[in-house]
Residue frames relative to the residue before (quaternion, step in Angstrom):
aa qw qx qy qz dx dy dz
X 1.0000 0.0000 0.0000 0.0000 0.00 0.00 0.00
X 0.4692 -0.7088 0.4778 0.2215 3.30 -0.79 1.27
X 0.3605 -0.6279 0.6643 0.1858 4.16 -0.92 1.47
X 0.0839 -0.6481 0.7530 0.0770 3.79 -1.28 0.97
X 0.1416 -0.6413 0.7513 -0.0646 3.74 -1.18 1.06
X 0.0909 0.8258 -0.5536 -0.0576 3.59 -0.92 1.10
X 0.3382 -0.7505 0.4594 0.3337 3.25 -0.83 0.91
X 0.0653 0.7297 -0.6748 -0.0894 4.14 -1.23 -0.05
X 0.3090 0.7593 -0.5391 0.1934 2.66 -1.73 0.16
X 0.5597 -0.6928 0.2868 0.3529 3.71 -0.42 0.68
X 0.5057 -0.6102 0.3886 0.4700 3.58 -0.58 0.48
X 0.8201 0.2307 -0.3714 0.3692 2.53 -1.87 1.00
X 0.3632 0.6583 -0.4878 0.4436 3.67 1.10 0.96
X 0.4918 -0.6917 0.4345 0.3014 3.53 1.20 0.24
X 0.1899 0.7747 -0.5721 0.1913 3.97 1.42 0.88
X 0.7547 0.3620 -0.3985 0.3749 3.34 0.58 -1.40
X 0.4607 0.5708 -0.5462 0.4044 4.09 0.68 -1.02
X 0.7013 0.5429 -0.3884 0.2502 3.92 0.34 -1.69
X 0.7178 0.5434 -0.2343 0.3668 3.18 1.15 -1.74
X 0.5043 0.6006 -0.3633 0.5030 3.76 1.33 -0.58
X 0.7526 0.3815 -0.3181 0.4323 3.90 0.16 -1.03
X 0.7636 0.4170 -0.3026 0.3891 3.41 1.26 -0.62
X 0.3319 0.5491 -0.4493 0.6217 3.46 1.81 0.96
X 0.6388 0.4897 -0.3058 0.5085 3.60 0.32 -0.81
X 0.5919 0.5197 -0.4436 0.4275 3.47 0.76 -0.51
X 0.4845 -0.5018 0.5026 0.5107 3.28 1.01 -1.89
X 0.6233 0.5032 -0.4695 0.3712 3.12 0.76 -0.17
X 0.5944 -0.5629 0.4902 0.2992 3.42 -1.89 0.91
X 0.0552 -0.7649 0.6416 0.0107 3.85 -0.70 1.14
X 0.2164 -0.7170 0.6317 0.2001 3.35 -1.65 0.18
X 0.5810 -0.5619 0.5302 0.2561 3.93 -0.62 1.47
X 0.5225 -0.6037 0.5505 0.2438 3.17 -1.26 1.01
X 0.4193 -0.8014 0.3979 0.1540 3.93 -0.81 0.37
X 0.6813 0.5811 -0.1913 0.4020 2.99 1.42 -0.53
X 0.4641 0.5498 -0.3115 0.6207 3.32 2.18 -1.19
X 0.7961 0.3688 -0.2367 0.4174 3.89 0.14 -1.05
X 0.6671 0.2085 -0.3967 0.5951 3.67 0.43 0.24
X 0.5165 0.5404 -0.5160 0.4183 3.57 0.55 1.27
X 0.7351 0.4544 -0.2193 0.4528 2.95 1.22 -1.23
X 0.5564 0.5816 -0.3393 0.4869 3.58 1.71 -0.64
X 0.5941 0.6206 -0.3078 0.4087 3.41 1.04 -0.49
X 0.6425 0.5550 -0.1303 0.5120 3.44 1.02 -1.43
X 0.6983 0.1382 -0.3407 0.6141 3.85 0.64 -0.69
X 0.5054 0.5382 -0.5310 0.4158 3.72 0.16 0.38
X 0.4352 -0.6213 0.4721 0.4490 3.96 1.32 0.34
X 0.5571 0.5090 -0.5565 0.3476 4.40 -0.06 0.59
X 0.2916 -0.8483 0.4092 0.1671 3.12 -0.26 1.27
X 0.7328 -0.0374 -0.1087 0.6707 3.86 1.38 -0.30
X 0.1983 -0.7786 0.5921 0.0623 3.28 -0.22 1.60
X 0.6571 0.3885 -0.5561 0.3288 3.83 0.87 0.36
X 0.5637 0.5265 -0.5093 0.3818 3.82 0.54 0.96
X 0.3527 0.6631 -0.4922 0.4401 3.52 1.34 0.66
X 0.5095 -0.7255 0.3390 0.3149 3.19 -1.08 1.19
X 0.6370 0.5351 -0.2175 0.5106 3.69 1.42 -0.30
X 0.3406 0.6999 -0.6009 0.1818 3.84 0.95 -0.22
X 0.8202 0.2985 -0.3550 0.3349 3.23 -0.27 -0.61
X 0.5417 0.6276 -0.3608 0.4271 3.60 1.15 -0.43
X 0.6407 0.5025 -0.2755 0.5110 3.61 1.08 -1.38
X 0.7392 0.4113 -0.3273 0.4211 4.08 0.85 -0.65
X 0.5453 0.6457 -0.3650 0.3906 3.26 1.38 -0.28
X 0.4830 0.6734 -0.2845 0.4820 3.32 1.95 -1.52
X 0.8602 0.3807 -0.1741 0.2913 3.45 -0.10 -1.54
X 0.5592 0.6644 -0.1754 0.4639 3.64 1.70 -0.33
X 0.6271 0.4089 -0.2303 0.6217 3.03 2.02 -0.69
X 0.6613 0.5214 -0.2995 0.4484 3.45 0.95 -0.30
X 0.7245 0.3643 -0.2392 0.5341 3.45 1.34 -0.11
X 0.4354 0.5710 -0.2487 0.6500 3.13 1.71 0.46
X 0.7265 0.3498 -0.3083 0.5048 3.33 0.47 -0.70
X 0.7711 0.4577 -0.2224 0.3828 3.57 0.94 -0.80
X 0.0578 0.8708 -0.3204 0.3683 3.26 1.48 0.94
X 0.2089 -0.8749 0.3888 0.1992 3.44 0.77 1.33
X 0.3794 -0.6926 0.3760 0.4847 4.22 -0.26 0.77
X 0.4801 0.6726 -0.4352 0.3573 3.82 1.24 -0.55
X 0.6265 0.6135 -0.3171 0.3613 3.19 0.81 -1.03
X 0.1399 -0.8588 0.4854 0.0850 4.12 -0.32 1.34
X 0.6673 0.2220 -0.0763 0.7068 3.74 1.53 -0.74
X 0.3234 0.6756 -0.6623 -0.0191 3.69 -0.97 0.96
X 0.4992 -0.6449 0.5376 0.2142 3.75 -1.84 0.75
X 0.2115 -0.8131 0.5260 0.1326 3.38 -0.68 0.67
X 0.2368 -0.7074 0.6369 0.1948 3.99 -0.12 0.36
X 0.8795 -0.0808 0.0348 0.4676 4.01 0.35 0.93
X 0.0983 -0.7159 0.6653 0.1878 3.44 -0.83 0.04
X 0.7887 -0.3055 0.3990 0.3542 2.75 -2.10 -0.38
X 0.8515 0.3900 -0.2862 0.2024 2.99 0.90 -0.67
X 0.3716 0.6466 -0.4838 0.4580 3.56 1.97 0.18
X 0.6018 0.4179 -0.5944 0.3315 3.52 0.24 0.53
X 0.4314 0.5833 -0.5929 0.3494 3.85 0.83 -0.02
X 0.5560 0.6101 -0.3917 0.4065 4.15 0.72 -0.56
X 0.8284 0.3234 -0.1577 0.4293 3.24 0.87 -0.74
X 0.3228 0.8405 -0.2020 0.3854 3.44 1.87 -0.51
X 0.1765 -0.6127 0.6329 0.4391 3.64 -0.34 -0.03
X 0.6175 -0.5391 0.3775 0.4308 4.19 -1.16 0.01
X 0.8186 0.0485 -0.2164 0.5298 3.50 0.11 -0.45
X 0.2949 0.6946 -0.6224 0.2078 4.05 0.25 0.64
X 0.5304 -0.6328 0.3099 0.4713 3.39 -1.32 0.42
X 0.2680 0.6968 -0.5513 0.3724 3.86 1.08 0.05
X 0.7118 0.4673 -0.2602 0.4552 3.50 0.05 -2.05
X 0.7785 0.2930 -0.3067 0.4626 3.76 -0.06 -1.15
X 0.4109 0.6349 -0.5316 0.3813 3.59 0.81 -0.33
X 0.6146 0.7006 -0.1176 0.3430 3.23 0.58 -2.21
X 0.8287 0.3815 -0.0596 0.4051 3.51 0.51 -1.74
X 0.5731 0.7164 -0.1418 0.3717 3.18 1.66 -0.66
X 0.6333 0.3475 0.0054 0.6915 3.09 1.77 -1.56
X 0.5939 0.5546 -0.4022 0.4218 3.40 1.02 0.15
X 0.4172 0.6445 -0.3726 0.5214 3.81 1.82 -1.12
X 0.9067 0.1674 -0.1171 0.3689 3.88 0.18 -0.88
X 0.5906 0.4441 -0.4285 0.5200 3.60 1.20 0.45
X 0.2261 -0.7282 0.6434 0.0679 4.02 -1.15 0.84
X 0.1739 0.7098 -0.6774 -0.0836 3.11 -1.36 -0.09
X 0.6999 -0.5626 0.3318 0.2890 2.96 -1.40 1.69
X 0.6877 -0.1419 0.0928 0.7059 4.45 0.58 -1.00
X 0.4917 -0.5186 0.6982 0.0443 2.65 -2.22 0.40
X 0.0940 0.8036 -0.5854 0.0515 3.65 -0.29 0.77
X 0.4484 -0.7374 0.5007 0.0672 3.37 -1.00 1.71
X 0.2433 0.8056 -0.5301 -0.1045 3.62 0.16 0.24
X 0.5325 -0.7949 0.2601 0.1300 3.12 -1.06 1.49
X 0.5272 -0.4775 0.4748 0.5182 3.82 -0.46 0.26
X 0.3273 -0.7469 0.5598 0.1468 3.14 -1.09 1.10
X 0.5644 -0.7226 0.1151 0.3821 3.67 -0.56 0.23
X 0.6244 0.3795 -0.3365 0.5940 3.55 1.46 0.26
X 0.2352 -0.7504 0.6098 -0.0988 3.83 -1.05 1.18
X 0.0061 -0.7733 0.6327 -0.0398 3.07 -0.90 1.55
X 0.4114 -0.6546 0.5786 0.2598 3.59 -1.30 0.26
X 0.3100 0.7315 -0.6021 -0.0792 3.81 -0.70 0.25
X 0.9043 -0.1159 0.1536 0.3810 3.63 -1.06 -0.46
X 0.7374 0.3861 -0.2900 0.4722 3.14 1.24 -0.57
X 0.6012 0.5895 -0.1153 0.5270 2.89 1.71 -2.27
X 0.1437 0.8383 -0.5243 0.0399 3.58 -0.22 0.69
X 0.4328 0.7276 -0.3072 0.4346 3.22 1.60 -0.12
X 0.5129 -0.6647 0.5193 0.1595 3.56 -0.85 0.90
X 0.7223 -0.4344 0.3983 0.3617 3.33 -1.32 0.47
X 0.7152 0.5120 -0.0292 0.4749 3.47 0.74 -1.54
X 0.6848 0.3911 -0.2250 0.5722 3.48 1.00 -0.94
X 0.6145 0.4098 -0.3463 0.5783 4.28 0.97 -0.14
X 0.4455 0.4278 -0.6061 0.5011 3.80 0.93 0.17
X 0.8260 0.4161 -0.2654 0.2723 3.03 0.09 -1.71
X 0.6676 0.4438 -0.4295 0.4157 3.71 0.74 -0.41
X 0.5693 0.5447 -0.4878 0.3758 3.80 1.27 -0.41
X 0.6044 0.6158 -0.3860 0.3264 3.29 0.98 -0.76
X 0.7952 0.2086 -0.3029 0.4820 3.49 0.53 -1.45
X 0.4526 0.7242 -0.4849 0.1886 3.98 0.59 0.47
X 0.4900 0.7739 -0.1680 0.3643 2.52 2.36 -0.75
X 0.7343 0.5342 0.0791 0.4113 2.56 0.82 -2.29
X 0.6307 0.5425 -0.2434 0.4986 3.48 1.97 -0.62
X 0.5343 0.2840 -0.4338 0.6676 3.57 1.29 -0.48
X 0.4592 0.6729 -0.5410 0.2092 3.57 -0.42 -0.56
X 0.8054 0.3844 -0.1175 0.4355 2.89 0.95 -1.93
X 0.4295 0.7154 -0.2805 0.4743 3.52 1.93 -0.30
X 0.3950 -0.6176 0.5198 0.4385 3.86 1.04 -0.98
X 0.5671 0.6309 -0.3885 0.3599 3.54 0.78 0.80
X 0.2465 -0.7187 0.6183 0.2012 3.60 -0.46 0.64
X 0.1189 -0.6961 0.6926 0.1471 3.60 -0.49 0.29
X 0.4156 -0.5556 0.7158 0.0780 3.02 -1.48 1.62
X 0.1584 -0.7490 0.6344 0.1075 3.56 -1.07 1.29
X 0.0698 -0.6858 0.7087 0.1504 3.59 -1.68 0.74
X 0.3618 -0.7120 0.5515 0.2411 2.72 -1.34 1.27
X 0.8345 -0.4506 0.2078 0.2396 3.13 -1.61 -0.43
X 0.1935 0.7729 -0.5790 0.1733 4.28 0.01 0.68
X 0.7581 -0.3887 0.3683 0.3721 2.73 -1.37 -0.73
X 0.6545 -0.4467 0.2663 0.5488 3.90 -1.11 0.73
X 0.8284 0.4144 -0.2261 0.3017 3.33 0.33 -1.47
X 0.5258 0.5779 -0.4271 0.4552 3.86 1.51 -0.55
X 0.4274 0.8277 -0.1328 0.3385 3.91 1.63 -0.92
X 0.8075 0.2733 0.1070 0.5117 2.92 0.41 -1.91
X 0.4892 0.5413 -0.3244 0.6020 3.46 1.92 -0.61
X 0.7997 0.2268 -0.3001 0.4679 3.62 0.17 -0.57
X 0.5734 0.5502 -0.4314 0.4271 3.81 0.45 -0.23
X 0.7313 0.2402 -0.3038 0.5615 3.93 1.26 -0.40
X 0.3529 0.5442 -0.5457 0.5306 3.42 1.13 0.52
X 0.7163 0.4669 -0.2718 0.4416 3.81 0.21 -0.99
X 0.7138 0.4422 -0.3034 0.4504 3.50 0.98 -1.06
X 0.7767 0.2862 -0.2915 0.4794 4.04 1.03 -0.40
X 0.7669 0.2902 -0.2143 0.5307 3.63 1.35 -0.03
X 0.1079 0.8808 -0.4537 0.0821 3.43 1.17 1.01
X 0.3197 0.6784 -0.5447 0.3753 3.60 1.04 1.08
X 0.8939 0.0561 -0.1885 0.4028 3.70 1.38 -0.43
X 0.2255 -0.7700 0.5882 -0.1013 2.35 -0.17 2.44
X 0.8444 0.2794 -0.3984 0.2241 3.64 0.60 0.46
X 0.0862 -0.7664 0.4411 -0.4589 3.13 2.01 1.82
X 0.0983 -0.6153 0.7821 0.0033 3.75 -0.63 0.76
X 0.5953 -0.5675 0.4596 0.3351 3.20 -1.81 0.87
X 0.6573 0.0782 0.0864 0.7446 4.20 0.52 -1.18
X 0.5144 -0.5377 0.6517 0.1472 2.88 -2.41 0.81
């Protein structure tokens, strides 16, 4: 049976850099969905595909489709988001959100890993989010698995490779879950 490990966290926490080193390791990852059906959007000539009336529906689409294609061989995979870090961005009761919560009743994953806003924060093309506005979205990303039945397992800040070293430390010696990545 195939271990899911998801990564979250507000943008610019360095998830996607994380999810790359933990390919480099070897392990089988899945690309975050929302950065890539931006960027497919953008050479497709839409200059801000998050004022389409479906953005969040269309990222929800493509997350299940890379989900679904989960190879069964596959015994440990990383996720760069789920379905559900769009409830953070969601108004609360729209039909997105219940969309969201619905498919959430029948998908699992094995942990939840919090990665933390690191301490310097750029904007670019995708990352448009403000310093202030990635507190606030780490905050209710939290509080959104939370309310899912997930503890998210927080990593603090280091380097990609100190990261990905503890997060598969956690994933084959999950006795210390109360190990923080760096002092």
């Amino acid at each position: 049976m195939t271990r899911k490990y998801l990564l979250t966290g507000a943008p610019g926490s360095g998830k996607s850099s994380l999810i790359l080193e933990l390919e480099w390791f070897g392990k089988y990852i899945i690309r975050e969905a929302a950065e890539d059906w931006i960027n497919l959007q953008k050479a497709r000539g839409i200059e801000d595909p998050r004022i389409l009336p479906d953005f969040q529906e269309k990222i929800l689409e493509l997350q299940q489709i890379r989900e679904k294609k989960i190879p069964s061989y596959t015994h440990h995979i990383f996720i760069d988001r789920s379905y559900a870090d769009g409830l953070a961005y969601a108004k609360p009761e729209s039909t997105t959100a219940n969309t969201i919560r619905k498919f959430m009743e029948t998908t699992h994953y094995d942990e939840v890993f919090l990665i933390e806003r690191l301490t310097t924060h750029k904007q670019t093309a995708v990352r448009t989010e403000t310093k202030q506005k990635a507190e606030m979205l780490e905050e209710l990303i939290e509080k959104g698995y939370k309310k899912l039945g997930y503890n998210p397992i927080r990593v603090a800040p280091g380097t990609t490779k100190e990261r990905a070293e503890f997060i598969l430390q956690y994933c084959y010696e999950p006795k210390k879950q109360t190990v923080r990545c760096l002092t």
